[in-house]
N, C-alpha and C positions, 0 to 999 in steps of 0.2 A: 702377368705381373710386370711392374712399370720398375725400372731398376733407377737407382742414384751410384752415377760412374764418373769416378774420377779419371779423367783422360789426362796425363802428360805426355811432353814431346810431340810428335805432328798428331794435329789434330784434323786428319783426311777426312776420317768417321763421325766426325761431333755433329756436323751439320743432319747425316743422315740420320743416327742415333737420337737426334732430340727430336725428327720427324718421325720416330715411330715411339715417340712420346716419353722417351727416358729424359732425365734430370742427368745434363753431364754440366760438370764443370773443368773445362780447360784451363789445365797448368802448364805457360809454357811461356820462352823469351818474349813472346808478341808483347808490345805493349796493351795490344787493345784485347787480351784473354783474362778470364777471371780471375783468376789469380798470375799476372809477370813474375817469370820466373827466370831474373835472367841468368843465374847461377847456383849452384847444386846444390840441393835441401836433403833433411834426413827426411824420411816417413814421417816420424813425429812430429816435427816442426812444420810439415806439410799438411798432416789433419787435424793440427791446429787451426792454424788457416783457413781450412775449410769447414772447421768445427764454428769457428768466430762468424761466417758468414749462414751456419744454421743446416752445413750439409754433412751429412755421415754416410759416405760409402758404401752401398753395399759391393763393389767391385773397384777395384784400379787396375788398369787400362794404361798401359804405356805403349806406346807407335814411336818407332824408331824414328826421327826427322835430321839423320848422317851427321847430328850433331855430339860432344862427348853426354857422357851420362847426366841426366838432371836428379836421378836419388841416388842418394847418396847406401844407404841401406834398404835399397827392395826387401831382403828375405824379414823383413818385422813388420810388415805390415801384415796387420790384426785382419782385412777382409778380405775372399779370393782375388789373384794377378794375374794378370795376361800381358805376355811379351811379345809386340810385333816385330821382329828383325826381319830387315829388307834390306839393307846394304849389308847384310853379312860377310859376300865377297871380299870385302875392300875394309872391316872391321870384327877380328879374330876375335876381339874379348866378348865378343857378341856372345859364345860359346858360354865362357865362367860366369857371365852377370844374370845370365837367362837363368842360373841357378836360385837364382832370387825370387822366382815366381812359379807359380803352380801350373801353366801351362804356357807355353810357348807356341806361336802363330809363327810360320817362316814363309816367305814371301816367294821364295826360288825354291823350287822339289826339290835340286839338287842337293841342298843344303839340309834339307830335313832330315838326314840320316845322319848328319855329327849331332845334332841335337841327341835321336833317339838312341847315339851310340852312348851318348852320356848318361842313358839314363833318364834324361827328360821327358816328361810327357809333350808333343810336339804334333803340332797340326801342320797340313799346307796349306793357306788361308794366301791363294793369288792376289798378285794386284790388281786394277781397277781402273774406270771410267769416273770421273766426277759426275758429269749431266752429259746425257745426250739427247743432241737437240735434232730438231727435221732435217736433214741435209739439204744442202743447197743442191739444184737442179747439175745432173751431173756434166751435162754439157755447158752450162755455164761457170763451171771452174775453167780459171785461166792459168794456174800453176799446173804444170806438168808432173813434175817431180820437185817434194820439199825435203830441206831438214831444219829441223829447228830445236836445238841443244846447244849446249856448253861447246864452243870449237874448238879450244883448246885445254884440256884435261889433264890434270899430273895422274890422272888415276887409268887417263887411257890416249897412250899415246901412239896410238895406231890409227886413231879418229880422224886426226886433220889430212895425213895423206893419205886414205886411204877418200876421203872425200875430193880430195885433190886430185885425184887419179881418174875416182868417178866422174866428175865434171870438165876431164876433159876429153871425154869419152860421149857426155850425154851430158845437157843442160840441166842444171839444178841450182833450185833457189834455198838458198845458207843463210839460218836468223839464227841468234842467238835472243833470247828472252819469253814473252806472250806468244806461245804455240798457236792458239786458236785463232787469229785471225788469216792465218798463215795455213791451218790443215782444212780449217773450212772453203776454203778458194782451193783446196791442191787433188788432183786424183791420183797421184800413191805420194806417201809418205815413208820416205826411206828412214830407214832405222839401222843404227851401228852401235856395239854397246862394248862394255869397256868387257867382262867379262863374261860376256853371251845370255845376259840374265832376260827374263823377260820384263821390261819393264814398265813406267806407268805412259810412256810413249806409244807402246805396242796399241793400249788400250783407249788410249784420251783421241790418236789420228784415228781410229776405227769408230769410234764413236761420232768422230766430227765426218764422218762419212768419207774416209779418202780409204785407199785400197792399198795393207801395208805390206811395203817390201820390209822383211827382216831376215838375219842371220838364218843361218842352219844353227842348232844349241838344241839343248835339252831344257830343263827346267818347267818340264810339259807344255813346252810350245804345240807341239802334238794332237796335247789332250784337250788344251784350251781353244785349239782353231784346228783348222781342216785345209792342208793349200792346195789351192788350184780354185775353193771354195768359199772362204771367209777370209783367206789371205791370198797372197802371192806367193809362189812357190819360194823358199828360201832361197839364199845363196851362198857361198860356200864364204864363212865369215874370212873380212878383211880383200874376197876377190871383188873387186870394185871392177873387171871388167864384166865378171857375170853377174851382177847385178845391175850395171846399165845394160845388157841384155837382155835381160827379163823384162827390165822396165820399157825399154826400146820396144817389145816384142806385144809386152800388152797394150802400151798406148797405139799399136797401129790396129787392136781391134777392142775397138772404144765400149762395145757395147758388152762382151764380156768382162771388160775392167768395170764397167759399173756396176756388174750384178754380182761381182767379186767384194767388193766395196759395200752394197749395198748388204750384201748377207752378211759382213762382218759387222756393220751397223746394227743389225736387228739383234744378232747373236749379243754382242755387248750390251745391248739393249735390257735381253732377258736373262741375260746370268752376269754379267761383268762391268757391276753400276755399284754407286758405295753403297744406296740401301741397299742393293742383294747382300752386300758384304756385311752390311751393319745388322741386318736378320740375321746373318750366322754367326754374327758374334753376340749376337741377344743367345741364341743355343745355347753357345759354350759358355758365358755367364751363367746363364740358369743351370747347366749340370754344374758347374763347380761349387755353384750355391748349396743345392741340394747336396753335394756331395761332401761338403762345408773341407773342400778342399786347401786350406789355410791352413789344416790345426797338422796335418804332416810336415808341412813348411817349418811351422812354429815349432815344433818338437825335434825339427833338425837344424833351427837357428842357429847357431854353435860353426856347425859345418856348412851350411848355405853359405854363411856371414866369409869364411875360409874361401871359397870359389869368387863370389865377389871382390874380394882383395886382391886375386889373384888378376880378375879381369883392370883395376884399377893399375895394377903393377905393371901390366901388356902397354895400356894406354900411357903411363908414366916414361917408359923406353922407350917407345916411340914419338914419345913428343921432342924435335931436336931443335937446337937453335936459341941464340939469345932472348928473341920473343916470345917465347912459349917457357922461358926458363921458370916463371910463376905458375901455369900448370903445371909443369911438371913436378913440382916443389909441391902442390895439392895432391895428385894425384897420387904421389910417391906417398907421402904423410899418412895418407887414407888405405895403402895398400899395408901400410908396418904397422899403423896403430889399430 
């Protein structure tokens, strides 16, 4: 059965989701999404919206995209929710707001256990490859060692020296912006994350066929790869000399760094691509359908609506400074009324 899914916030899934033939409509900042949304709506004034353009939900689908909340009341919405938190690290209300929906998708394992400490119904639902394409011939990469992220991060400031240390140690090319033109020429792609998560870097360099060096961390780095096999053996996060090490060690034998690379390729290939991800979020729609898992939500509206405030009130104290004085002033409003 072909589902009608309202997607707000990052819309990673929509492209795969409308290829296995569901009806989604994108609500989110972009100007060029079905409905631009550049600032927080209730549920109700949101299916209107989509009522006006002739679509009724049977699921809403909210994906985290690290920006603050776009509904304003999740726990009223009339049809089954699903919540993707992925920056949970680095955004605690993630926790109270997820109370707003009938199951919660979390992106890091590690994180899944405050959800189900709360009493949540909660999945690990990894992140992901967009598309992966044939790899370029492996001896025709001319990037040795890449990274291509954010260089300077308030949210992680161990990133820039700790890249500073590795380069001067081993040759590495540093982009900030469009990753793929940069991992498709590169055979490993070093990866540093702010709080050992795994992230959609892990997934997008593997795909573009390069062979990835990351952290040691949990978050089933383990379960999702194999090193020595689909990846490089980790490194001890932040040692920037053992991992130009590693990297040192495997470019002098080239022909094992590519079948390292290469298996991580295929592996991503057949389990860690947004349709794999978008088939298992078709599952967990259809059981919540059937399970017409809404009407427990809606009978604990009262105290959902209580958690949700709560998450607003987190966001409200943390938003500091003259600039932000007008969120804060929203937020705050929405967390007392």
């Amino acid at each position: 059965m072909k589902l009608r899914i309202l997607s707000v916030g990052g819309q990673y899934l929509t492209q795969s989701l409308r290829q296995l033939g569901h009806a989604v409509l994108s609500v989110c900042p972009d100007p060029e999404a079905d409905i631009p949304l550049p600032h927080p709506e209730t549920a109700r004034n949101l299916l209107e919206q989509a009522a006006g353009r002739g679509f009724i939900p049977d699921m809403l689908f909210y994906a985290d995209d690290g920006n603050l909340p776009l509904l304003i009341n999740p726990e009223s919405a009339p049809c089954p929710s699903l919540y993707y938190s992925i920056d949970t690290y680095c955004n605690p209300w993630h926790l109270p707001y997820a109370r707003g929906f009938d199951l919660v998708l979390a992106a890091q394992k590690d994180f899944l256990s405050l959800f189900a400490d709360e009493g949540l119904p909660a999945q690990w639902f990894p992140l992901f490859c967009r598309s992966v394409d044939e790899a370029a011939p492996f001896d025709a990469r001319d990037i040795p060692v890449a990274f291509v992220a954010t260089l300077g991060h308030k949210n992680n400031p161990g990133r820039e020296p700790f890249l500073r240390n590795f380069r001067a140690l081993h040759p590495l090319v540093m982009r900030s912006g469009d990753f793929f033109p940069v991992f498709r020429r590169s055979r490993i792609v070093l990866n540093q994350t702010a709080f050992s998560e795994v992230n959609f870097r892990c997934f997008e360099a593997m795909g573009c066929g390069s062979a990835l060096l990351m952290e040691q961390c949990g978050n089933g780095l383990d379960e999702l790869f194999t090193p020595d096999e689909s990846i490089l053996p980790p490194y001890p996060k932040d040692d920037a000399a053992e991992a130009a090490r590693i990297a040192s060690s495997y470019l002098a034998r080239p022909r094992q760094l590519a079948e390292i690379a290469e298996n991580g390729r295929r592996l991503v290939a057949q389990r860690h691509t947004s349709l794999v991800r978008a088939q298992r979020l078709t599952e967990h729609c259809r059981q919540l359908r059937a399970a017409s898992a809404q009407q427990a939500r809606l009978d604990q509206a009262d105290l959902r609506r209580i958690f949700v405030r709560t998450a607003f009130g987190m966001i409200a104290s943390e938003l500091r400074g003259p600039h932000l004085e007008r969120h804060r002033a929203f937020f705050h409003n929405l967390a007392t009324h």
